[in-house]
N, C-alpha and C positions, 0 to 999 in steps of 0.2 A: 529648586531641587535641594535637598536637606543634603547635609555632610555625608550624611551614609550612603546615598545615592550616587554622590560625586565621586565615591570608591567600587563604584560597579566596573567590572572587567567592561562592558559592554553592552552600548545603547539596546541590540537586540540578540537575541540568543534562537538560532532558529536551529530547533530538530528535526531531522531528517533532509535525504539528500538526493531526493527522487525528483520529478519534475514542478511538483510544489513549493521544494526545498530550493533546489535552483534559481528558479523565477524569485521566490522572497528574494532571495540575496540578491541579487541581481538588482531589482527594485530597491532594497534598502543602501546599494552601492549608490545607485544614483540619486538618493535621499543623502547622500555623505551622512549613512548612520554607518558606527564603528560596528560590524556585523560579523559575527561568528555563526560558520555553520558546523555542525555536530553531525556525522554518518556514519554509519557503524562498517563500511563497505568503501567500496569505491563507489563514487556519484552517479549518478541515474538510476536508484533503486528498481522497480520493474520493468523498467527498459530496458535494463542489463538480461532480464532472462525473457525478451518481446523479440522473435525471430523479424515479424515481418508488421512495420508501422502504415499504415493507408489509412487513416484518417485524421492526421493532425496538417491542419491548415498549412499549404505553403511547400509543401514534401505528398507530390505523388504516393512514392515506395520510397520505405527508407531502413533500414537496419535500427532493431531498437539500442544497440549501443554505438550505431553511429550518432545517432540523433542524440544519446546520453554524452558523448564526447563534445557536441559541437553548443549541446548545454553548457556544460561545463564548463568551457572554454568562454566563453561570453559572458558567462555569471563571475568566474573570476578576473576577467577584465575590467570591474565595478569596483573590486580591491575587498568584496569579502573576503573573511580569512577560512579555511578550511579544515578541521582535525577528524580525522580517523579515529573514532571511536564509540562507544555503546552507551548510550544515556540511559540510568539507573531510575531516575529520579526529578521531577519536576517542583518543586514547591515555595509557594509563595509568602516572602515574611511576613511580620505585623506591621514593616517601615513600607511595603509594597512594590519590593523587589523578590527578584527569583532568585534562586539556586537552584542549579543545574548540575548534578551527583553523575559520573558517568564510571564503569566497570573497572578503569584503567586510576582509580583512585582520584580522580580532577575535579575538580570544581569551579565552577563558572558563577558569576553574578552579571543582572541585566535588569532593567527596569520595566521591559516587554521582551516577551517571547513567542517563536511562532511556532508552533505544535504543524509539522509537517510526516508525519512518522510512520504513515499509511497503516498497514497491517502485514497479520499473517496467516498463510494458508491455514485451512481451516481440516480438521482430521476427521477421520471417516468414526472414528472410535471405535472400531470393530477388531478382534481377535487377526493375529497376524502383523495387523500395519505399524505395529512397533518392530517388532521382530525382523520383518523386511525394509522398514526403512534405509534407502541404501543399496538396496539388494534384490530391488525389481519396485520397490512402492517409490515412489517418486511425485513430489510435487513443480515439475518444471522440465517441461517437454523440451526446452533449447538446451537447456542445461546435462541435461540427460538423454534425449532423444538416440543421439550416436553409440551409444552402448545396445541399443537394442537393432542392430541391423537386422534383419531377416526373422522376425519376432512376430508373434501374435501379438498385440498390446489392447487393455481395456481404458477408455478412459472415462472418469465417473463423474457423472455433472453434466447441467443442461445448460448454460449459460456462456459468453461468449465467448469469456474464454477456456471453459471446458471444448467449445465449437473450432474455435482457432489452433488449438492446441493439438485437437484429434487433425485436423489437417493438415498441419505441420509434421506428425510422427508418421504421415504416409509417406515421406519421402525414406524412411528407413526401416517400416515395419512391413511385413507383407500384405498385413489384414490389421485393423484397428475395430473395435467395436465401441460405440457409443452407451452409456450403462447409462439411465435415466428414469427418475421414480413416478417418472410421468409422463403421458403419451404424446408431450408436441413439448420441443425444445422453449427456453426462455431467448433464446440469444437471438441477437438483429436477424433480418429477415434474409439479407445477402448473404451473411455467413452459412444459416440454413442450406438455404438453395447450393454452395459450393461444395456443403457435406455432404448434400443428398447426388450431386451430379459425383460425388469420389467415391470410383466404382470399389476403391481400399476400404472405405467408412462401413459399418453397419450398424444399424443403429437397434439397441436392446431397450424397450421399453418397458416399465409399470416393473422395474426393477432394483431392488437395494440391495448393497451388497452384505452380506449376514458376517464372512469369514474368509477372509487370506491364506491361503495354503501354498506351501512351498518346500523345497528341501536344502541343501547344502548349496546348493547352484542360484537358490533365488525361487523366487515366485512360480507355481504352475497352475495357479488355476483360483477359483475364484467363488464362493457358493452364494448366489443369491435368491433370494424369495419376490414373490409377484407381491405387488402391492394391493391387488387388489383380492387374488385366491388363496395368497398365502403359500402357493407352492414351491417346494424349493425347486432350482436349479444350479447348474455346475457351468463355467466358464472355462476354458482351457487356453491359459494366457501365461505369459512369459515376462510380462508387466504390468503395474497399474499406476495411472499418473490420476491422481486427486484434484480435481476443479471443481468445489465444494461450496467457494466464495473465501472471505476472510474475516481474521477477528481483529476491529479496530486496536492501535495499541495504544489506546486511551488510558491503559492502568499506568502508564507514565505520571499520570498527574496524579500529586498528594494534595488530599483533600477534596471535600465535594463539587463537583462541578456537572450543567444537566446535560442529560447524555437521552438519547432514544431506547429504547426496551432491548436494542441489539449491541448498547452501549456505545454507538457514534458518538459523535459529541456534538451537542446542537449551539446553533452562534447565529449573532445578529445580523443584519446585511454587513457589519463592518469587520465579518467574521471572528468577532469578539466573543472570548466564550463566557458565562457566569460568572467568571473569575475576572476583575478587571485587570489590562494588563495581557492577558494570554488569550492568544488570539490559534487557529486551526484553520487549514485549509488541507484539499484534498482529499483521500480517500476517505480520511478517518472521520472528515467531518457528513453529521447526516444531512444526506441529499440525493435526489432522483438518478443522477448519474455517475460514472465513476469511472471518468476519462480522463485524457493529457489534457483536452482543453479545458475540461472543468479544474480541474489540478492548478493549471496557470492563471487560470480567470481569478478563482480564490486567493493563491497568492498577490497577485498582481493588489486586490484589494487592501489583503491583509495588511501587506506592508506599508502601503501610501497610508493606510487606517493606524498603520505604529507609526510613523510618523507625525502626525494630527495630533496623537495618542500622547506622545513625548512632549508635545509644546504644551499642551496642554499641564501636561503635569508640572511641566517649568513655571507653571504660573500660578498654580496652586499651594497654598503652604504645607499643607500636607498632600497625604495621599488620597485621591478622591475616591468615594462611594461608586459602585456600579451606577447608580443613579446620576450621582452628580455629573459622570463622563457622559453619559445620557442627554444629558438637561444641557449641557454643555454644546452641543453642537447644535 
C-alpha cells in the first residue's frame, strides 16, 4: 500500500445504518478492519419506522426497533466506530482511495467503502402533497399512524408495504381505503388475504390520485381518475400515507458507476460495483428482492469481499484495474 493510503482515516467506510449497514460493520469488526459507520439517524434505518417484523429468520414477531436495537448492539460489540451524520458525497481519487464529504463539514478517507444507504419514499408528484406534507400527507404509518385516531385514511400503493402499512393504520383509523392503479395488489399473497379478511380495509381499484385537497386542519379529501375511463372521482379522507416504492440513493456516488434504468446500482456477486473498491449492498442495490434477509446476505458478502479486497491491494504496487481485481481472484 503507497504512503497515501497508509494516511486513510480507515480501512472501510460503510454508508448507511439500516440492516445492511449493521451487518457490514459487524462483519468487517470481526475482519479486525478499522471500520467506520456513517447514519444520518439513529441505527436501524427502516426498522425504526417497521411496526410489526414476521419474516426475518430466528424472530417469530418482533418490533422493527427492537430488532434495530438488538442490531445495533451486536454490530458494536465488533468495535466498529459509529457517527451521526449525512453523507454528502462519495468519490474516488486517482491513488484509489475514497473521500467521504458528510453535511456536518467531515471528511473521511478509506480505501474501500460500503454503499449501504437504501433509499427514499418516493412522491406522488400531484398538486397538494407538498402543501400537506406534515399535515395529513404522510410517508410512514408507524411514525404517524397515532395522530389519526378515528380518521378516514387512504393509503396509495399496491405493494407490501403499501399492504402492511394499510393494516397497521386499522388499529387507529376507522375506515382505511386501499388506492391502487390496478386491479389486483403486487404484495405477497399472506398480506393480501389479511387486507382482504380487515373488515377496516377497502380496497379502491384502477385509481390514481390526480389532487390533494385540504384546508387549515389538513387533508380532506382526495380527487382521483379511473385508470382505465378516465373518470374523475372524490375520496373523502382525513389522510394519506404514500407506499409508492423508493428512489435508490445512488446519487451519493461522484462519478460514473452502472446502475439499472431505475438507477439501482448493479454489482458483481462480490457486490462490487464498476467502481473498484466501492462495493453496495441492500436496497439500493439492483435485485428481485428488498428484504432484511436479502440486506444482511449482501452485506454479509460485501464485507468478507473488502476484506479479500484490501489484501489484495497490499500486494499490488499500485492501485489495480477493475480487471486486474477480477483476474485476481
Amino acid at each position: 500500500m503507497t504512503d497515501e493510503r497508509n494516511h486513510s482515516d480507515y480501512d472501510v467506510i460503510i454508508v448507511g445504518g439500516g440492516p445492511a449497514g449493521l451487518c457490514a460493520s459487524l462483519y468487517a469488526g470481526r475482519g479486525m478492519l478499522n471500520a467506520l459507520l456513517i447514519e444520518r439517524g439513529l441505527p436501524g434505518g427502516e426498522l425504526l419506522n417497521t411496526d410489526l417484523i414476521e419474516d426475518y429468520l430466528g424472530f417469530e414477531s418482533i418490533k422493527g426497533p427492537e430488532l434495530a436495537r438488538i442490531m445495533t448492539e451486536h454490530a458494536k460489540k465488533f468495535g466498529a466506530q459509529f457517527v451521526m451524520d449525512t453523507v454528502d458525497s462519495i468519490e474516488r481519487a486517482d491513488d484509489g482511495s475514497f473521500t467521504v464529504r458528510t453535511q456536518l463539514g467531515k471528511t473521511y478517507r478509506a480505501p474501500a467503502v460500503i454503499l449501504t444507504a437504501g433509499g427514499t419514499p418516493r412522491k406522488l408528484g400531484v398538486e397538494g402533497e407538498a402543501e400537506f406534507a406534515g399535515r395529513g400527507v404522510s410517508y410512514c404509518a408507524v411514525c404517524d399512524g397515532a395522530f389519526f385516531k378515528g380518521e378516514v385514511l387512504a393509503v396509495v400503493g399496491g405493494g407490501d408495504a403499501a399492504v402492511e402499512e394499510a393494516d397497521y393504520l386499522t388499529r387507529y383509523a376507522q375506515k382505511v381505503f386501499i388506492v391502487h392503479r390496478r386491479d389486483e395488489l403486487r404484495a405477497s399473497q399472506i398480506l393480501q388475504e389479511r387486507a382482504f379478511k380487515n373488515p377496516k380495509i377497502e380496497m379502491v381499484w384502477n385509481r390514481v390520485v390526480e389532487r390533494i385537497e385540504g384546508n387549515e386542519r389538513g387533508v380532506t379529501s382526495l380527487h382521483l381518475q379511473d385508470t382505465n375511463s378516465g373518470e374523475p372521482s372524490t375520496l373523502e379522507v382525513g389522510g394519506v400515507f404514500v407506499f409508492i416504492g423508493f428512489t435508490p440513493n445512488s446519487g451519493l456516488i461522484k462519478g460514473h458507476f452502472d446502475h439499472d434504468a431505475s438507477g439501482y446500482v448493479l454489482t458483481d456477486g462480490n457486490m462490487m460495483t464498476s467502481i473498484p473498491g466501492l462495493f453496495a449492498a441492500g436496497d439500493l442495490r439492483a435485485q428481485l428482492t428488498r428484504q432484511i434477509t436479502t440486506a444482511v446476505g449482501d452485506a454479509t458478502t460485501a464485507a468478507i469481499a473488502v476484506e479479500k479486497y484490501l489484501t489484495e491491494l497490499r500486494q499490488e504496487p499500485s492501485t489495480p484495474s477493475a480487471e486486474q481485481v477480477v483476474a485476481s481472484r
